[in-house]
N, C-alpha and C positions, 0 to 999 in steps of 0.2 A: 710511251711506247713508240718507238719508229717505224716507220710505216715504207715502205721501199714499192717505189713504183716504177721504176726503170726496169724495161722486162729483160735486159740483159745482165741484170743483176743477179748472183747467186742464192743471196736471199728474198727475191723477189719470186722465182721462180721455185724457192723453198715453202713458201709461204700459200702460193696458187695450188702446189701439190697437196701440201695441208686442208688446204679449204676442200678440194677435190674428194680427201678420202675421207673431209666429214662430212661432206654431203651424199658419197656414197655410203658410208656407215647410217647417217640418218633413213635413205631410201633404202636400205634392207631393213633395219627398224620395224619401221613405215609398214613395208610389205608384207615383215613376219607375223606385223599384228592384226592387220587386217584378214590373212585367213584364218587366224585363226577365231579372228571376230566370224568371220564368213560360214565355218564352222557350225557355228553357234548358231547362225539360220537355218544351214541349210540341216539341221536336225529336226526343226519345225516340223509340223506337215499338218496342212501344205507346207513349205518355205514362203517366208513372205517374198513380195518381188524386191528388190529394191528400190523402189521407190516407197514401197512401205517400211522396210528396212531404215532405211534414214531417216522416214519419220520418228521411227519409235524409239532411235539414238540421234539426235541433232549433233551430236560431237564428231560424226562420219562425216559431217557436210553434207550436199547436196549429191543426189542420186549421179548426178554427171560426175561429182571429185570420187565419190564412192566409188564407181567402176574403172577411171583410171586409176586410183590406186591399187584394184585387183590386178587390173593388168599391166600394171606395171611402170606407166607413164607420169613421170613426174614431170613432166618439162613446164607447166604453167602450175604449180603449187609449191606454196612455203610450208615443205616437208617440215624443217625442223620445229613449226607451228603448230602443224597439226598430230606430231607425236603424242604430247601429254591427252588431246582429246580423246586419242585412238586409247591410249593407256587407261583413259578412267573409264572408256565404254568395257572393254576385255576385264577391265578390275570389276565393274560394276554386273555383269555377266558370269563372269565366274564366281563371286560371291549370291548370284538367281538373286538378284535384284527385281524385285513385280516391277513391270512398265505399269506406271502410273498413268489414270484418264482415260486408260485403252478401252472403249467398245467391243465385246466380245459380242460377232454374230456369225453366224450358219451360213452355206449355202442355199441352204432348204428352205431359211428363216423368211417366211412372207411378203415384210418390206423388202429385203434384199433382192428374193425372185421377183418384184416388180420393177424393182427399179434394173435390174438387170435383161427384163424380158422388154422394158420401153428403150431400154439403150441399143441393145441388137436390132429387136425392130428399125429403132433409128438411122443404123447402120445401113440397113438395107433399104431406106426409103430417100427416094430423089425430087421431091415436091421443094417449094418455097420454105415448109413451114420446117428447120433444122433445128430448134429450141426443144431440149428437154430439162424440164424444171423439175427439182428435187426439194421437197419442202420438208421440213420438222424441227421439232424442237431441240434443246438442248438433250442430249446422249438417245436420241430417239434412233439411231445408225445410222445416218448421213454417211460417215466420210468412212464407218468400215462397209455400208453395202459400197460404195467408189471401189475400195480395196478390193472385196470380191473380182469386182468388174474388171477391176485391171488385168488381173492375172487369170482369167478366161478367156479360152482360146478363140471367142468371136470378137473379142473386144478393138481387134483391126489397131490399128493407126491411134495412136491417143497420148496428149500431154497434158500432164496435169498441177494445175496451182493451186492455191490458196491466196483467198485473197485476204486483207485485215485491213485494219484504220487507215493505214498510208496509204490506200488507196484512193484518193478524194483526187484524183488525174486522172485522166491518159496514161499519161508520160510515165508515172510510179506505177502502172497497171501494166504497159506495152512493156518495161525494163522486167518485169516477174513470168511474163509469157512467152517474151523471147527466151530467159534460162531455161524456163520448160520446155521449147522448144528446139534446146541443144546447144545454141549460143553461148557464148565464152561470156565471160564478167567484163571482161578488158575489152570485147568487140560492144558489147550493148551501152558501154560507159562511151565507145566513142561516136556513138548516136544521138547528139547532143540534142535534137530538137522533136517535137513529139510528130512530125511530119517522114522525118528522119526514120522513126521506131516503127509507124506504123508501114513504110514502105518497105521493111523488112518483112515485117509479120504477112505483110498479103505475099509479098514474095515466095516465102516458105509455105504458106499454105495453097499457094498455084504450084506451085513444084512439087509436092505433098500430097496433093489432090483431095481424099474422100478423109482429111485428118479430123479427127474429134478432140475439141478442148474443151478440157474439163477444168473448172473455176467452184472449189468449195469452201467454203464461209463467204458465200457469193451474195449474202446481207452488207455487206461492208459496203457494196459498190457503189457509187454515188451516179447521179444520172450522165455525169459525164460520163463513167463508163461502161453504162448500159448503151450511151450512143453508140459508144465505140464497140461495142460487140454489134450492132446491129449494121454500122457498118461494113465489119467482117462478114457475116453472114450476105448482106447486098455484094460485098464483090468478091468473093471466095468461094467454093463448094464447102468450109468449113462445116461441121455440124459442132453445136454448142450444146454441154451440160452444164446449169446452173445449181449449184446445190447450196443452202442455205435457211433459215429461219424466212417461216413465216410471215416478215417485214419486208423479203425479197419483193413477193406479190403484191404488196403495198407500193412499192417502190415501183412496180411497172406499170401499176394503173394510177400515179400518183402524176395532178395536172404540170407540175414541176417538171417532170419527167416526160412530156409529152410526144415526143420522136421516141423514145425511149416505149412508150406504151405500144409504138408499132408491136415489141418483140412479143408482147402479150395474142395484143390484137390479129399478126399477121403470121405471126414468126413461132411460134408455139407449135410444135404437134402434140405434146403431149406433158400432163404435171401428173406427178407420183406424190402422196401426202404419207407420210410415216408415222403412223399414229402411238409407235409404241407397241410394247405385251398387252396381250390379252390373256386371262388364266392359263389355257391352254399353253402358251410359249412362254408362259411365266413357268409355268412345270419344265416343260422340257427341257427350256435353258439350264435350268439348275440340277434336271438330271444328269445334263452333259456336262455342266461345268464342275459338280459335287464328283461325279462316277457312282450315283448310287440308280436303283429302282425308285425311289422318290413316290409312296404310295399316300399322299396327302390328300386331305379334303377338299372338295369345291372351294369350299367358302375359303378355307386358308390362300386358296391360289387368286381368286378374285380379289379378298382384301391385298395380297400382294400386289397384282396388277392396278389396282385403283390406287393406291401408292407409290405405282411406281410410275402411274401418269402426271404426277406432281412433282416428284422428287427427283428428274433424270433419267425416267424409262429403264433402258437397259440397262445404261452405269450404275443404277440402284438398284438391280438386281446383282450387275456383279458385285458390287458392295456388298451385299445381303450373305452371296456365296463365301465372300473373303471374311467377313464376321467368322461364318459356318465354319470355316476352313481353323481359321487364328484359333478358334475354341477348342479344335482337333475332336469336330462334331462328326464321328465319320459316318453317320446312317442319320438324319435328322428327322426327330418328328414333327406333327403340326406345331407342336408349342415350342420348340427350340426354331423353328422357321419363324413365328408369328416375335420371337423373342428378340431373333436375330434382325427382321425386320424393323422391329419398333427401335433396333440402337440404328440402325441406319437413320431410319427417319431422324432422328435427334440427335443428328452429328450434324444432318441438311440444313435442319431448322436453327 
C-alpha cells in the first residue's frame, strides 16, 4: 500500500480527509453509546455516581474517561479502542446482565450509618488526628457503605482509590492517587521519580484544602505506604479513610511498620468495625431485596445471620435472595429460606 506524505499531494490530503471522517464517525459512535449506557443509570434510584458506575462496568474506564465521553471530549482517548468495550457494557445491559460481587446495602443499614456518621464527623473536625479506619471482612460492606458516602450530599471534597498487590511502593501508590485526584495518565507517567509524585499530591491537596482520600482494600498497603500517608497527613490538611480487612490494624501496629504505627498511635480519630447481619437485617435485607412481607421465624433468621458471618456476610445473603429469586420462589417460607440457604453455603464450601 502507498503511503503519500507530501501534504501538497492530492492524495495525501485525500487520505488525512478519510482519517478525519473516521475518527469523526468513531466519536459519534462513541457518544451514542455512552448515553445511552448513561440511561441505563440514570434509571437507578438512586443513580449510582459515577464513580460507582464504572466500578460496576470496568469497560467505561475510569470515572475521569467516563465523563469526558459524556461530554463530549475526546481529544486524549483512543476512541476507536474504546468502542467495542462501550459496545459489550450497552450489549451486556440491555440483555439485564446481574453485576456480579456487588454488595447490596441500605442507607439505613447500621454498618453504613456508622461509617457515614464518623466520616461527616470527620469532615467537620480540625484536631491532628484525620485517620478514619474502616475494618471488615470479606462482603461485610466496606466499599458499598464508601458508595453511600460518596454520593451524600455532606461527603464535601473527596477522591477515591483502591488499592491492590502493586501497591508495595510509593511510587505505584502516589501514580493511583494522583488519577483519583483528576490527573491525566500521560501527566503522572511524566512524574518519573517518587519525589516528583509526591510533590504533586501535597501540591493538589494545599490547593484543595479540607480534601478527603479515600483508599479501599487499604489491606494491601505495605508500610512504605502507610509512611507515605502519614506523611500527607503531617503536611496537608488532608483528611484520610482507610477501608480494608482486618490485617490493616495489624499493619499499623506492626513493629515493621514503626513511623507508620504513628497513624494508629496519633493520627486515628476514629475506627468503625462492620461486623456483618444480625437476624434482625438478615430479615430486612431480604424483605427489601425479595419485595415480599418476609413473616419468618427467629431462629430461621439467626441461623441465616450466623452463616452468613462465615460465608461473606451480606454477599451471602444476596446469594441466598438470588437462589430465591432463580427458583421463581415469590413469597418464601422458613423452609425454602433455610433451603435456599443451605445451596449457598455449599457452593462457598
Amino acid at each position: 500500500m502507498t503511503t503519500f506524505t507530501e501534504a501538497s499531494h492530492p492524495e495525501f490530503r485525500r487520505e488525512q480527509e478519510e482519517a478525519r471522517e473516521a475518527q469523526q464517525s468513531f466519536e459519534d459512535q462513541l457518544g451514542e453509546l455512552a448515553l445511552k449506557i448513561d440511561g441505563y443509570r440514570l434509571a437507578m434510584r438512586p443513580p449510582p455516581s459515577d464513580r460507582a458506575w464504572v466500578k460496576m462496568w470496568p469497560g467505561l474506564g475510569s470515572a475521569k474517561t467516563w465523563a469526558n465521553v459524556l461530554k463530549g471530549n475526546f481529544s486524549e482517548l483512543n476512541v476507536g479502542g474504546r468502542l467495542p468495550n462501550y459496545r459489550g457494557v450497552l450489549s451486556a445491559l440491555s440483555a439485564g446482565v446481574a453485576l456480579q460481587g456487588r454488595e447490596e446495602l441500605y442507607d439505613d443499614q447500621p454498618g453504613t450509618q456508622a461509617v457515614i456518621l464518623a466520616a461527616l464527623r470527620l469532615m467537620h473536625h480540625h484536631g491532628k488526628d484525620r485517620l478514619l479506619l474502616v475494618k471488615g471482612g470479606t462482603g461485610s460492606g466496606k466499599t458499598s457503605a464508601l458508595d453511600v458516602l460518596e454520593r451524600s450530599e455532606g461527603s464535601g471534597a473527596m477522591c477515591r482509590c483502591e488499592a491492590n498487590d502493586t501497591w508495595k511502593s510509593e511510587k505505584v501508590a502516589m501514580h493511583d492517587i494522583l488519577i483519583a485526584m483528576g490527573e491525566s495518565e500521560d501527566t503522572v507517567r511524566a512524574l518519573t521519580t517518587t519525589g516528583d509524585r509526591l510533590d504533586k499530591i501535597l501540591a493538589i491537596a494545599k490547593r484543595r484544602g479540607r480534601l478527603t482520600l479515600v483508599v479501599d482494600e487499604a489491606h494491601h498497603c505495605t508500610g512504605r505506604v502507610l509512611n507515605l500517608f502519614k506523611t500527607l497527613l503531617n503536611r496537608t490538611e488532608l483528611l484520610l479513610i482507610l477501608a480494608g480487612m482486618g490485617t490493616l490494624l495489624q499493619k499499623l501496629r506492626a513493629a515493621a511498620s514503626e513511623e507508620a504505627r504513628q497513624l494508629f498511635l496519633n493520627r486515628m480519630f476514629c475506627s468503625v468495625n462492620l461486623a456483618g447481619p444480625d437476624a434482625q437485617w438478615a430479615a430486612e435485607f431480604l424483605r427489601r431485596r425479595l419485595g415480599v412481607e418476609g413473616k419468618w421465624r427467629q431462629g430461621t433468621l439467626v441461623t441465616l445471620a450466623n452463616e452468613a458471618q462465615h460465608n461473606g456476610q451480606w454477599s451471602y445473603l444476596r446469594r441466598v435472595a438470588d437462589h430465591l429469586q432463580d427458583s421463581r420462589i415469590s413469597d418464601p417460607d422458613d423452609a425454602d429460606l433455610l433451603s435456599a440457604a443451605q445451596t449457598a453455603s455449599a457452593e462457598i464450601a
